[in-house]
C-alpha positions as CSV (number, residue, x, y, z in Angstrom):
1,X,-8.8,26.1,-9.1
2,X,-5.1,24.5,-10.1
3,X,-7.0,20.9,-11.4
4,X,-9.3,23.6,-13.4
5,X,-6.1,25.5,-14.8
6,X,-4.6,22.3,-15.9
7,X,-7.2,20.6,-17.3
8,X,-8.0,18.3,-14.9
9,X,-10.3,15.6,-13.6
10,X,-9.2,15.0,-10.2
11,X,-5.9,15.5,-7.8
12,X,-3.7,13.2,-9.9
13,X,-1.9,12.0,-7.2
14,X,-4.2,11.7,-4.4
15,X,-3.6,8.2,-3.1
16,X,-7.4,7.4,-2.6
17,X,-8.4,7.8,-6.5
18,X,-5.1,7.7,-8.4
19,X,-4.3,4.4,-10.3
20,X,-1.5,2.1,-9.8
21,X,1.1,2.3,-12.4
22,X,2.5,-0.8,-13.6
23,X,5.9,-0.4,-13.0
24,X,8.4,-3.3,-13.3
25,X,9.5,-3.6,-9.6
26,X,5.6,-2.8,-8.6
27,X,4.5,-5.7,-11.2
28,X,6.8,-7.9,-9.8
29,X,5.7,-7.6,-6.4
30,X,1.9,-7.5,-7.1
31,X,2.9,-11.1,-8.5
32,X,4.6,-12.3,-5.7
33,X,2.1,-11.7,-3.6
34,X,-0.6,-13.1,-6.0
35,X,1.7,-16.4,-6.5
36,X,1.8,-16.7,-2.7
37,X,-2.0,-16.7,-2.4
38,X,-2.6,-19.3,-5.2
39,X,0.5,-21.3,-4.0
40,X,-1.8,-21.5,-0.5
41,X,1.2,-20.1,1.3
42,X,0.2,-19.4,4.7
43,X,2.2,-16.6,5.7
44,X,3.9,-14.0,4.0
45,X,5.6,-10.6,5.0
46,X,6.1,-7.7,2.8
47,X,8.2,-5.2,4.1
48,X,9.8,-1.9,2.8
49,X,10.7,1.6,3.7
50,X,8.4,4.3,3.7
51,X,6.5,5.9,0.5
52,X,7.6,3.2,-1.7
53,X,4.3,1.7,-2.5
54,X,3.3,-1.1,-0.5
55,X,-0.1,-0.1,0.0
56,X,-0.7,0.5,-3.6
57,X,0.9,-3.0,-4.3
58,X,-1.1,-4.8,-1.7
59,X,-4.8,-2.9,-3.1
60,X,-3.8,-4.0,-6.7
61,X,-2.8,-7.9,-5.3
62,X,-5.9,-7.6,-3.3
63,X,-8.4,-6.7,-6.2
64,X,-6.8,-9.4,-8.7
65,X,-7.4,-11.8,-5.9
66,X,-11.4,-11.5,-5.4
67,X,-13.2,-13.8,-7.1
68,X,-16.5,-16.1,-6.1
69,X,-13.8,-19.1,-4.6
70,X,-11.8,-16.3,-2.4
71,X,-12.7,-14.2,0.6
72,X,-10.6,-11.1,1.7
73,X,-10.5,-8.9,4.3
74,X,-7.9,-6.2,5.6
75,X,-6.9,-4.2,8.5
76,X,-4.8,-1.3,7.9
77,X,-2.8,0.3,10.7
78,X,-4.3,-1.8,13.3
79,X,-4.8,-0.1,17.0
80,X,-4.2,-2.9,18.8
81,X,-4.8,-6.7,18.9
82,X,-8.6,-6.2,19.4
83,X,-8.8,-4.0,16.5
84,X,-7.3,-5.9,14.6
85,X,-9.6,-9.3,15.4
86,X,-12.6,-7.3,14.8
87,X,-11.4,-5.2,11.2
88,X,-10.7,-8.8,9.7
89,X,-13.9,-10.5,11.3
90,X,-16.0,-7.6,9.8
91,X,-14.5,-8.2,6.5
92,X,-15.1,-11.5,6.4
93,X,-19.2,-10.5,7.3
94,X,-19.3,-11.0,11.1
95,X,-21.2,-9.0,13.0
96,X,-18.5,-7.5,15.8
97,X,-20.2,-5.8,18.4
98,X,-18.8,-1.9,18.9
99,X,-16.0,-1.9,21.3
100,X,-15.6,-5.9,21.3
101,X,-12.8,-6.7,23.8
102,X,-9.7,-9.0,22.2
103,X,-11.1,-11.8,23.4
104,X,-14.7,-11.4,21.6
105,X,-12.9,-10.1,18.4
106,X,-10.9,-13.0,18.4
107,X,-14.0,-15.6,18.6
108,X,-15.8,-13.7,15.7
109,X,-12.9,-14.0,13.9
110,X,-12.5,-17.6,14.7
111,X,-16.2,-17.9,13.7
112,X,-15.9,-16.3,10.1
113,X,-13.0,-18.4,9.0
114,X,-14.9,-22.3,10.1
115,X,-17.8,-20.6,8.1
116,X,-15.3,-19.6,5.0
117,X,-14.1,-23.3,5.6
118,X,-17.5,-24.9,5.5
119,X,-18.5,-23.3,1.9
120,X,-15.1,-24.2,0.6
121,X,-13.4,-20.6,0.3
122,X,-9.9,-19.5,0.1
123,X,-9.9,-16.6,2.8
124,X,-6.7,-14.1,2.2
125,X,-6.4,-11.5,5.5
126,X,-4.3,-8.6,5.2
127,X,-2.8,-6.2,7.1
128,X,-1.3,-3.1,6.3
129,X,0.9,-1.4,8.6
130,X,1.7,-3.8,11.0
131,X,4.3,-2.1,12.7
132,X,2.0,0.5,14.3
133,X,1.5,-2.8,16.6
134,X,3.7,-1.6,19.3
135,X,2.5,-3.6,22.4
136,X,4.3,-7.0,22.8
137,X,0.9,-8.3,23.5
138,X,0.0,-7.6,20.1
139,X,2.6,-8.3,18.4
140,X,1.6,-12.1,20.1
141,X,-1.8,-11.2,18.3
142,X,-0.5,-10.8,15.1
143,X,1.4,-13.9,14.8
144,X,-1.4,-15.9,16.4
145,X,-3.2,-15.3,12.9
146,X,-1.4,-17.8,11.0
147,X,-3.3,-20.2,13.7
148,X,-6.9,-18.9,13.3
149,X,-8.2,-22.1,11.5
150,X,-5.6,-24.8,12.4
151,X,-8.3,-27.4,10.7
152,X,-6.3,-29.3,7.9
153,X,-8.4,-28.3,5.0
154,X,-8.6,-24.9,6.2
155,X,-7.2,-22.5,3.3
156,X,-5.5,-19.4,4.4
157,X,-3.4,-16.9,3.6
158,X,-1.9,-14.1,5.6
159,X,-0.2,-11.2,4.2
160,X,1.6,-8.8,6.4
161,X,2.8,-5.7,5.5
162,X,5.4,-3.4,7.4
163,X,6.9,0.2,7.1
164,X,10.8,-1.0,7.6
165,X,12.1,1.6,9.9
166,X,16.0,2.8,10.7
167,X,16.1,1.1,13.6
168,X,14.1,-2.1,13.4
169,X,14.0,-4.2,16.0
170,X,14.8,-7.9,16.2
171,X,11.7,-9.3,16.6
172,X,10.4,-7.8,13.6
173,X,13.0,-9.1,11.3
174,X,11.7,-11.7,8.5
175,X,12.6,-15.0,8.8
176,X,15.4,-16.3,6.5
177,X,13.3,-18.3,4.9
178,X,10.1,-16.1,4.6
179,X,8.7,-14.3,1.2
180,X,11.1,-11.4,1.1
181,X,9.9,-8.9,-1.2
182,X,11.2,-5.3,-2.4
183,X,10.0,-2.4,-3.7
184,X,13.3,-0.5,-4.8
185,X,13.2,3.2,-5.4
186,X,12.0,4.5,-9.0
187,X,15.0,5.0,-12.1
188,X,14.2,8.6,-13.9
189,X,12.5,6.6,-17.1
190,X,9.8,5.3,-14.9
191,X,10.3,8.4,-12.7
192,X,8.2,10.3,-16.0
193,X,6.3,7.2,-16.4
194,X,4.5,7.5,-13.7
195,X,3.9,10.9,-13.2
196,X,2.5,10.8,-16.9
197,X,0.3,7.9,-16.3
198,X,-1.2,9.9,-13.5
199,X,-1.5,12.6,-15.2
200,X,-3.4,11.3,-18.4
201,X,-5.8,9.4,-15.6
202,X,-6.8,12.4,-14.5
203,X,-7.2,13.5,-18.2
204,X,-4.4,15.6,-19.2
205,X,-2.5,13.7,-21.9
206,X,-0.4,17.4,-22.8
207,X,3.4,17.4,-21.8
208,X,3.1,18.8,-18.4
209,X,6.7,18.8,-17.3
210,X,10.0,20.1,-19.0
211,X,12.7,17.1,-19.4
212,X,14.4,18.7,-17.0
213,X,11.7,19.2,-14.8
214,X,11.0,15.1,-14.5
215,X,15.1,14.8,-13.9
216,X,15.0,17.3,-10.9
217,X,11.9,15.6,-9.4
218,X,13.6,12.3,-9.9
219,X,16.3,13.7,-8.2
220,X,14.3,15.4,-5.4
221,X,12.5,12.8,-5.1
222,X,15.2,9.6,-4.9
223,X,12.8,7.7,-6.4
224,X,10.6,7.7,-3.7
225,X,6.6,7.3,-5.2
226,X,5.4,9.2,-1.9
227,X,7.8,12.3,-2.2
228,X,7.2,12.3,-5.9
229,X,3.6,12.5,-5.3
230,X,3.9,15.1,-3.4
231,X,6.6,17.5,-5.3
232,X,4.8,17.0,-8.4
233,X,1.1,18.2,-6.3
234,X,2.9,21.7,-5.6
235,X,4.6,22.3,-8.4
236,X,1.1,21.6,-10.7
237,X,-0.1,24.2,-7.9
238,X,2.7,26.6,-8.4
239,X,2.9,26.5,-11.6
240,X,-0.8,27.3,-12.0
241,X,-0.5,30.5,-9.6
242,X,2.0,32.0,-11.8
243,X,0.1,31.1,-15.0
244,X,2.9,28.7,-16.6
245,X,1.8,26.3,-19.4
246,X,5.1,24.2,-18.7
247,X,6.2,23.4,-15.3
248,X,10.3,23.9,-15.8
249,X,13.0,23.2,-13.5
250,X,13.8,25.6,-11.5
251,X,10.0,26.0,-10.2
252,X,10.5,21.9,-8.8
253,X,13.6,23.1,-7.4
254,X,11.4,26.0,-5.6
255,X,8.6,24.3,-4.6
256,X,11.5,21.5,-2.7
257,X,13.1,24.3,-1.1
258,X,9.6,26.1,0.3
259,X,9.0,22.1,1.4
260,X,12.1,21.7,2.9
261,X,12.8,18.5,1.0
262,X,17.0,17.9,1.4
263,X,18.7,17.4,-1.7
């Protein structure tokens, strides 16, 4: 009833069906991981905070990276090492059998990249989420990827992608001389940017939002894509129930405080 009331296509900010906004920061990290890939650099670790984007960035690399000579496959949020085997063999068109144990997953796997090899393609794995890999024995499994296809004219690239947490532990930390990349948090121009963008892709090209309106959710927010998804969801929801034809202000300010989103 709220997309209706707005003139709407779709949830704007539904993560599944909302574009990626070309950002400067997000642009800039969608080519780092693209110049990695074409450099043929085997390993490369992306790693940011939570809500930032890293997802969206890696789906956007991802998609500019498929082409006839290329071969990708991903695993998000991986269960364990077995899960993870099998997600990237299936990708890559093996047949894993249902419930395959580590070892199994791990010689389809094997099996998909020789064939890859032997028609001459560039296979890219990735894997989002890799700290939900808890068990030190998969943690074993996830590095052991970079040796899949030791075969010198194997060509393979790895991309790993972590939530950084608080407290991260020491044997998650990048090496020095790994591909470090950031996603910093969003200024108040690009703040508006992007919520417009999503916005008219869900076809509403109308000012939607006060000036003020886009400073508090910048605010609210910090910056963070996630949270800004979110406040701007209830406040499009909000604003329809009380029949506004402008979200201003104070109603992002209401809908943070109902959310219990800290200043």
């Amino acid at each position: 009833m709220w997309m209706r009331y707005w003139k709407l296509d779709r949830d704007p900010f539904d993560e599944s069906t909302s574009p990626f906004v070309p950002l400067q920061a997000h642009q800039e990290a969608v080519a780092r991981l693209t110049e990695s890939i074409q450099s043929g650099r085997r390993l490369t670790r992306f790693q940011e905070r939570a809500g930032m984007g890293k997802s969206r960035v890696l789906a956007e690399t991802l998609n500019a990276m498929r082409g006839p000579g290329r071969r990708v496959a991903r695993s998000t949020s991986p269960l364990d090492g077995a899960s993870l085997f099998a997600d990237l063999a299936a990708g890559l068109g093996s047949r894993v059998p249902p419930g395959a144990s580590r070892a199994v997953a791990w010689r389809c796997l094997g099996e998909a990249l020789r064939l890859c090899r032997w028609q001459r393609l560039h296979v890219v794995l990735a894997i989002d989420d890799c700290q939900d890999l808890g068990d030190d024995s998969d943690r074993v499994d996830l590095r052991r990827l970079a040796h899949a296809d030791p075969h010198p004219s194997a060509r393979l690239s790895i991309l790993q992608v972590f939530r950084e947490p608080d407290d991260i532990e020491e044997s998650w930390v990048a090496d020095p001389w790994e591909l470090s990349i950031a996603l910093p948090a969003l200024l108040r121009s690009e703040c508006e940017r992007y919520v417009t963008a999503k916005l008219e892709a869900a076809g509403r090209p109308e000012p939607t939002f006060t000036p003020r309106a886009f400073h508090r959710l910048h605010a609210l927010s910090e910056g963070v894509p996630r949270t800004l998804d979110r406040l701007a969801d209830l406040a499009l929801m909000a604003g329809a129930a009380r029949g506004l034809e402008i979200i201003p202000a104070e109603l992002v300010e209401g809908v943070s405080v109902e959310c219990r989103i800290a200043l």
